[in-house]
N, C-alpha and C positions, 0 to 999 in steps of 0.2 A: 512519392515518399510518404507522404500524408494517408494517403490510402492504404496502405502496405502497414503502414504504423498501426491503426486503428481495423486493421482489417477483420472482417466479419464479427464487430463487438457484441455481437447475443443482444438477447430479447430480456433481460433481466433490467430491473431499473436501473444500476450503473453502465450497463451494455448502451441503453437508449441517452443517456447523459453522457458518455465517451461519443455518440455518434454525433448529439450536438455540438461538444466539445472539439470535432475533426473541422466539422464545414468552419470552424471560430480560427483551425489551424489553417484553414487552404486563406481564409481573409488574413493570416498574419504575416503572406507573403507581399502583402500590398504595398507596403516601405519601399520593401526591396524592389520591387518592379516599378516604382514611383524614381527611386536614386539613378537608378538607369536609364531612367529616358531622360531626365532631366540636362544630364550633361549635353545628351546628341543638340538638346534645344540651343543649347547655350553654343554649341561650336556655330550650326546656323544662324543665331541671331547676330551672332559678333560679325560672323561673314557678311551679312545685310547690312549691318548698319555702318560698319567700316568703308566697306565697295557698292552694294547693290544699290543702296537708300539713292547714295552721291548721285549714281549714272542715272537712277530712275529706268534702271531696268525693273522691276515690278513692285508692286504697293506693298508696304507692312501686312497688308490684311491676308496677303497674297501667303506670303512666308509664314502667318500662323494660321493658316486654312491647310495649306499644303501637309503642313507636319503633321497635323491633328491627322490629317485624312491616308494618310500614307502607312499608317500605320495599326488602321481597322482592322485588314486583312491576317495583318499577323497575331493579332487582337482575337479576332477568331478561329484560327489555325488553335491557336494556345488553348481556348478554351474547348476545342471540341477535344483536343487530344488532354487537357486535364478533367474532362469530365469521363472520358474512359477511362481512365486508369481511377479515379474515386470512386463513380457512383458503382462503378459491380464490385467494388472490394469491398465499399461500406453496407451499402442500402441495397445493392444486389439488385434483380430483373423487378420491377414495379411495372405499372401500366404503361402503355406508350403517352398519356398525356403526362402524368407523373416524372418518367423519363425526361421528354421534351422538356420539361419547364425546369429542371435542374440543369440541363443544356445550356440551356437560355440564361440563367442565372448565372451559370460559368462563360459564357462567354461577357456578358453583361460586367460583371467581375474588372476582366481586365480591362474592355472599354471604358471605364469608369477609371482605372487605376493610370491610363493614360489622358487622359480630360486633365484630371487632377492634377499630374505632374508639371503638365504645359500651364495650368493656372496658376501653381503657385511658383512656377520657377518664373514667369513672365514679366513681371514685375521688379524680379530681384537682380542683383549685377552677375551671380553666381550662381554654379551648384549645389557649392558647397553650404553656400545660406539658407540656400533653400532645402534642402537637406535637413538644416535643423529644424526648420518649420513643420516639415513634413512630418518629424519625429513626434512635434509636441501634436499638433493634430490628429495623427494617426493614432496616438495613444487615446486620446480622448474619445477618437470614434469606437475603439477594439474594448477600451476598457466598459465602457456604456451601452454596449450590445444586446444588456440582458443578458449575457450567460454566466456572468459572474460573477451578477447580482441578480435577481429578478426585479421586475420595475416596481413591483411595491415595496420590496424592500430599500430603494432608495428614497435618499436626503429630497425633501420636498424642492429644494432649489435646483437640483441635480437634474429632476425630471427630464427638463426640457434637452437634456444631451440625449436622451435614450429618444427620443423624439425628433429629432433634426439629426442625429447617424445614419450613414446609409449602411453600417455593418446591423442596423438594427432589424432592416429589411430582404437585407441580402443575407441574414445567418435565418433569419426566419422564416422568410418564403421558403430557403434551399430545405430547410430540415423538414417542415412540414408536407412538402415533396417526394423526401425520401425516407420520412416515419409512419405519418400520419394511417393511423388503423391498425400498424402493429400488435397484437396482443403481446404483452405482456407476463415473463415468467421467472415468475421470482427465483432468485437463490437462495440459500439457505441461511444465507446471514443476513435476506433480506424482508424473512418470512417472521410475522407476528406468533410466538406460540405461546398458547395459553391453555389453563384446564377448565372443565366445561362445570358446574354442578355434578355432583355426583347422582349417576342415572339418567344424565339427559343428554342427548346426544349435542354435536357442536353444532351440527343445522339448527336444530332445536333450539338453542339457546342464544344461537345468533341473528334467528330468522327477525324479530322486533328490528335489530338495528342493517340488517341487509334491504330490508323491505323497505326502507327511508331511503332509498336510493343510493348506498354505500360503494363508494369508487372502486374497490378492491375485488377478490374474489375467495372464498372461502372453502380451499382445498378438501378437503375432506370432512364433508356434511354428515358421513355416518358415522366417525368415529364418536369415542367414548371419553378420548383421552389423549392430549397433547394436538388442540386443533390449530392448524397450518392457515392461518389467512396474510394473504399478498395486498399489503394495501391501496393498490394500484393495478387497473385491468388492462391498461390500453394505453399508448407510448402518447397517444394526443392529451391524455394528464399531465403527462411531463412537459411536453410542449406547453401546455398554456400557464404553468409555473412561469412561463418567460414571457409570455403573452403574446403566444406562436400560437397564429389557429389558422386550420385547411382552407375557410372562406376568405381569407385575406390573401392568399397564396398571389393572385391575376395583377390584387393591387401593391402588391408588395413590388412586385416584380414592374409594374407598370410606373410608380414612384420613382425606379432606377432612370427613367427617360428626365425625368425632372432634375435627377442631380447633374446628369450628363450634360441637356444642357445649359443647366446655371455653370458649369464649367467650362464650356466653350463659350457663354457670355461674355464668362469673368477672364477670361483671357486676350479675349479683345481690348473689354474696359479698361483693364489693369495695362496690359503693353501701353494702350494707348493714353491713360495717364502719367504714369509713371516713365514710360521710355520716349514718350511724344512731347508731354507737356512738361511734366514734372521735372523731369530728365534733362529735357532737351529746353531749357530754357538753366537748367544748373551747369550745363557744358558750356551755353550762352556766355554766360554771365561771367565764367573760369576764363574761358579765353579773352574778352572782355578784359576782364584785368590782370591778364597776363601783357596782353597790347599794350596796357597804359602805363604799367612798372617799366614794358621795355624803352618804352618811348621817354 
């Protein structure tokens, strides 16, 4: 849908900022595929710890190893079938390493949107609670992405959210994958026009400030009158407005294994504090004094 939405946005600079703007839309499904795996956890954990924990038919570790892993597969089914339908509707045929690595990115994607669900529902007694965590989280990660802000235009204390997001890596690596090298063609509402001295052509009069290495391109160098300069040549300008560049592309992309597993960590840790210790020493304690009121 997302593809089709933005489909074939042009080489203009709002074309190349819609195409940013799409990969910010395929990340806005992340909630949503977070709320739905959450409940499945929640029916399995209740079934464990009501009947399987008792019998010691297999370990806690056992039951959040299984679910995390069970679910890879579909994890990559999704993303190869949502990277056909994006990258040729957006970004269209690029190189086969180009290609590849926005693959990889989309499948990376939902791996990552499944870690996260099983972390933060693992700890909580619900879906529903968790649910709202995911909400205030997720906003925090989409809104600090860079695209709708750039990072220096944010608050100095804010910094570190554009910095510890993985929409910060996963919108950047993808775009720069399926931008970078674009040239750039302006439209007409996005063209500088101005008039030159009278008798001197626009090359002429512009060549001082092109010659300093001026980002843009200067349409028409032999006119007389009314000259056309794009202050922008090349879609990797607009990228590094967000502080998107092609050399970071491997490690952006390679960062995604860092978050993945601090959230398979963290779903150990968390079950096993909160539903081991924390937990299970508060169910102690209830029964405990339910014994002694009865007695």
């Amino acid at each position: 849908m997302v593809g089709f939405s933005f489909f074939q946005p042009g080489q203009s600079i709002l074309g190349v900022q819609n195409a940013i703007f799409s990969v910010l839309m395929v990340c806005a499904m992340f909630s949503s595929l977070v709320q739905q795996i959450m409940p499945k956890f929640v029916v399995q954990r209740t079934l464990y710890e009501v009947r399987e924990r008792h019998s010691n038919m297999y370990s806690w570790s056992v039951l959040i190893l299984a679910n995390i892993l069970v679910e890879i597969p579909y994890h990559v089914v999704l993303g190869v079938m949502a990277f056909a339908i994006f990258n040729y509707t957006v970004f269209g045929i690029r190189s086969s390493e180009d290609q590849g690595l926005v693959l990889l990115f989309f499948v990376y994607f939902y791996i990552l949107a499944g870690t996260f669900a099983h972390m933060v529902v693992a700890p909580l007694p619900d879906a529903t609670t968790a649910g709202r965590v995911v909400t205030i989280l997720f906003s925090m990660m989409i809104l600090f992405a860079g695209v709708f802000q750039t990072p220096i235009a944010l608050p100095g204390f804010w910094i570190f959210m554009y910095c510890v997001s993985p929409m910060t890596y996963l919108v950047g690596g993808d775009a720069v994958s399926g931008l970078l090298g674009d040239p750039i063609v302006c439209s007409h509402a996005e063209l500088a026009v101005f008039q030159p001295p009278t008798g001197e052509t626009c090359g002429a009069y512009m060549q001082p400030y092109l010659e300093q290495a001026a980002p843009g391109t200067l349409l028409n160098p032999d006119a007389t009158a009314s000259c056309s300069y794009c202050p922008l040549g090349y879609a990797d300008q607009v990228l590094a407005r967000s502080g998107m560049y092609y050399d970071e592309r491997w490690r952006d992309w390679g960062l995604g294994f860092i978050y993945i597993a601090f959230n398979i960590t963290a779903v150990f840790a968390f079950y096993y504090l909160f539903r081991l210790r924390i937990w299970g020493l508060w169910i102690e304690k209830f029964v405990k004094t339910r014994r002694q009121r009865t007695v």
